[in-house]
ZAMARGU-4260 file (C-alpha; in steps of 0.2 Angstrom, whole numbers, plus 5000, padded with zeros to 4 digits):
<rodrens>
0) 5000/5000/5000 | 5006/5015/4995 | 5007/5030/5007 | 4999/5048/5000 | 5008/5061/5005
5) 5000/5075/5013 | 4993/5090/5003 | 5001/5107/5007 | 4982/5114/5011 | 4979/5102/5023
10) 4992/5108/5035 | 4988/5125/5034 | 4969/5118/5039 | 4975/5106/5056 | 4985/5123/5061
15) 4971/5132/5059 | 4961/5121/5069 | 4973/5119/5083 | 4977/5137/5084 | 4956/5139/5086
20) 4953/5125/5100 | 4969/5131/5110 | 4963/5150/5109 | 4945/5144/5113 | 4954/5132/5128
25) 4961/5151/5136 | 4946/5162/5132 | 4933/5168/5147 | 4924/5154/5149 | 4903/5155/5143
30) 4894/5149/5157 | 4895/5148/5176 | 4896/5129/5175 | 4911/5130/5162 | 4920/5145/5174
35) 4917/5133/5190 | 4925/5118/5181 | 4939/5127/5173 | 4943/5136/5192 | 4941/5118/5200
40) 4955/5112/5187 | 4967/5125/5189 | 4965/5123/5207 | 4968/5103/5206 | 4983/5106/5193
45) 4991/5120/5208 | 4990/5106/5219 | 4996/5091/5209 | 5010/5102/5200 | 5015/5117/5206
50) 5031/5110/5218 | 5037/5111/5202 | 5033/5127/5197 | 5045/5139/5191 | 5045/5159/5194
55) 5036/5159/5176 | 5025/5146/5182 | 5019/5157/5196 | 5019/5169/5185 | 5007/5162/5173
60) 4995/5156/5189 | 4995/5173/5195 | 4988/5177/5180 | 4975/5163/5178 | 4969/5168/5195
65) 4967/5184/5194 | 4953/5179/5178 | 4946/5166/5192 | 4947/5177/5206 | 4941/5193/5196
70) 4936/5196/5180 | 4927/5180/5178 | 4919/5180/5195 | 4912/5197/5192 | 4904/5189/5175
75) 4895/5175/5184 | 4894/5181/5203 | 4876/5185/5201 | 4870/5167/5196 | 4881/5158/5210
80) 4874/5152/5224 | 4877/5152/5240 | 4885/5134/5239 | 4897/5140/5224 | 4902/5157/5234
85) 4908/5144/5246 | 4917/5134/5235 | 4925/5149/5224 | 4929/5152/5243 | 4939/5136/5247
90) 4947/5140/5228 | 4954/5154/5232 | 4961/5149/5251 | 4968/5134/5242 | 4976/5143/5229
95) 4984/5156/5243 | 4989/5143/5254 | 4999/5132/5238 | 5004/5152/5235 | 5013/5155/5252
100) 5020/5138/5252 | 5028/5142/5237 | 5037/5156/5243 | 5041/5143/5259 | 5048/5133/5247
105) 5059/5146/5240 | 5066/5152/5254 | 5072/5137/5261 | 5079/5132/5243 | 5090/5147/5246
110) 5096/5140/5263 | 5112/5130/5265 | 5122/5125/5280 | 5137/5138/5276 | 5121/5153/5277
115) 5117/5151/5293 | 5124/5168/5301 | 5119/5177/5286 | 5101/5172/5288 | 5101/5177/5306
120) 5106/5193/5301 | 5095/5194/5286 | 5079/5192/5300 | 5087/5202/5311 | 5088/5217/5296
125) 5070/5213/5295 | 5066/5213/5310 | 5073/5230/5313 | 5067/5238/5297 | 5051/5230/5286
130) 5043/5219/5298 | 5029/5232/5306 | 5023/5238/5287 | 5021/5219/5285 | 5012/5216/5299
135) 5001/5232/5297 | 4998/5226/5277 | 4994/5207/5284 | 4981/5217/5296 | 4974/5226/5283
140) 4971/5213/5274 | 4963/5203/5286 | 4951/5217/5290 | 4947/5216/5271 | 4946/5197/5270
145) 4934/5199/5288 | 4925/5213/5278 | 4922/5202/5261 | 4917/5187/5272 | 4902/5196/5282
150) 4897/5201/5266 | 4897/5183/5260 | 4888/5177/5274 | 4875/5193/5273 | 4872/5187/5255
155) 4870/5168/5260 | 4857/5173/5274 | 4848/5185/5261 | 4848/5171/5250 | 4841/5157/5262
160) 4826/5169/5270 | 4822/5173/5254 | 4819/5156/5245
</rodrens>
C-alpha cells in the first residue's frame, strides 16, 4: 500500500484548527458551569504540580487567578449560589495557601548550611526595618478578607430567607 503524501492545504487547515481550540481552551469561559469547572482544574493542577513550578510558572498562575478570582467571577457572581460562593471560597484559600508555600519553598531552597549567620542577620535586618509595614499590610488585609466574608455570609442569609 502506497502511502499519500499530505497536501500542502491540509496543514495550513490542522494549524488552523489547533490554533482555534487552543485559543477557545484560554478564552473567558461561557457559562457559570464552564468557569466553576475550569477554576476547580486549575485549582487541582496547583496542587498536583506546582512544587514544580518555576517563577514563570507562578507567573502564569498569577495570572489565571486573577481571571478566576476577578474578571470572571464578576461575570458570573450573580447566578452563584450560595453553595458556589463557598466553593470559589475554598478555591481561592487553596490557591493562597499552595501560593505562600511556594514562597516557603523558595526560601528554604535558598538555605544552606554555610548561610546560617547570614540568615540570622538577614531576619534580624527585618526585624529591625520592614517587619511592622508587613504586619500592618497582613492586618489590613485581614480586615478586608473579615470585611468580604460578612458580606458573604450577609448574602448567603439573604439568599436562604428569601427562597
Amino acid at each position: 500500500m502506497e502511502k499519500k503524501p499530505i497536501k500542502i492545504i491540509q496543514l495550513p487547515i490542522a494549524l488552523f484548527v489547533l490554533t482555534i481550540v487552543f485559543i477557545s481552551s484560554c478564552s473567558t469561559p461561557l457559562t457559570k458551569e464552564s468557569y466553576l469547572e475550569r477554576y476547580a482544574e486549575f485549582i487541582s493542577e496547583l496542587e498536583n504540580k506546582s512544587m514544580n513550578y518555576t517563577q514563570e510558572d507562578w507567573a502564569l498562575a498569577d495570572r489565571k487567578y486573577a481571571d478566576f478570582s476577578g474578571v470572571w467571577y464578576q461575570k458570573f457572581k450573580d447566578e452563584l449560589t450560595w453553595k458556589e460562593e463557598l466553593r470559589i471560597s475554598r478555591y481561592q484559600l487553596e490557591y493562597n495557601i499552595l501560593n505562600a508555600g511556594n514562597s516557603f519553598k523558595k526560601l528554604l531552597n535558598n538555605i544552606d548550611a554555610d548561610d546560617i549567620d547570614s540568615l540570622k542577620e538577614k531576619i534580624q535586618y527585618y526585624i529591625d526595618n520592614n517587619m511592622e509595614e508587613d504586619l500592618e499590610y497582613i492586618r489590613q488585609q485581614a480586615k478586608i478578607l473579615g470585611e468580604e466574608i460578612l458580606k458573604m455570609v450577609d448574602r448567603i442569609i439573604d439568599e436562604y430567607e428569601n427562597r
